[in-house]
C-alpha angles and dihedrals in degrees: 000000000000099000086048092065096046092054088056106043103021097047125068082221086056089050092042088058099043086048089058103031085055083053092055102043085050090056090045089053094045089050101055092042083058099053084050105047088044094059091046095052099038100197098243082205123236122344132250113276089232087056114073103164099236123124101230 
C-alpha cells in the first residue's frame, strides 16, 4: 500500500493519474446530475408567441 501511495503522490506519472482520473470521476458525476436534473425538469419546448414572458 505504501508504494502505492508513493507512486501517486511522489511521481509526476502518479500525479498525472490522479489529475485525470479526478477529471473523470468529475464528468461521470456530471453525467449522471444531468440525467437527473433533465427528468426532473421535462423541456416543455418553445413558448407560445402570445405569451412573451414579461409582467406588463
Amino acid at each position: 500500500m505504501g508504494d502505492v501511495f508513493s507512486f501517486l503522490f511522489g511521481t509526476r506519472g502518479g500525479l498525472a493519474v490522479l489529475f485525470f482520473g479526478g477529471i473523470v470521476v468529475a464528468a461521470v458525476v456530471a453525467f449522471i446530475l444531468e440525467k437527473r436534473t433533465s427528468k426532473m425538469y421535462v423541456d416543455r419546448g418553445p413558448k407560445p408567441e402570445d405569451e412573451d414572458g414579461s409582467l406588463f
